[in-house]
N, C-alpha and C positions, 0 to 999 in steps of 0.2 A: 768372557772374551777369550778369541785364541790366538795364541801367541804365528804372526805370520812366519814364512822362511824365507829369509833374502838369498840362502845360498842352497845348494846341495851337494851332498859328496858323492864323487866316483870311487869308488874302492881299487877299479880294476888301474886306474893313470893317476888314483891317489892325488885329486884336483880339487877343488871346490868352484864350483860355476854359478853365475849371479843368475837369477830369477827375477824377472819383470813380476812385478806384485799387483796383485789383478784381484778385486771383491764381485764377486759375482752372485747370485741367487744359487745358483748350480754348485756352486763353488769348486768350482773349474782352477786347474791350477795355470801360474804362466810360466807365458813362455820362458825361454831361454837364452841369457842375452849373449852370455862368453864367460870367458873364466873371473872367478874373483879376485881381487887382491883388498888388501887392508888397506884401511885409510892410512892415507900417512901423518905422520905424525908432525906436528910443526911446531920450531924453536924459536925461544926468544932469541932476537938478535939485540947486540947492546947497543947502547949509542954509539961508540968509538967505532964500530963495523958497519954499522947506518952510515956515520960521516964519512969513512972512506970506502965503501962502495964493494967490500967484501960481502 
């Protein structure tokens, strides 16, 4: 099995841009959606911050 690429780097604007992930016979690469960013990351909120709406 090989390992797909969700992103690619530019060297020259030091970017990482997403890749639309495409299986093809050909095995054609895809296209190119926009720049990448990280998922974010997500906090537990407590109860006392649930209850008052922070």
């Amino acid at each position: 099995m090989s390992k797909t690429k969700k992103r690619i780097y530019n060297p020259v604007t030091r970017k990482y841009y997403a890749i639309k992930q495409r299986t093809t016979k050909s095995g054609k690469k895809g296209q190119i959606k926009g720049l990448w960013k990280p998922p974010k990351k997500t906090t537990k909120k407590s109860l006392l911050e649930v209850v008052l709406g922070r």
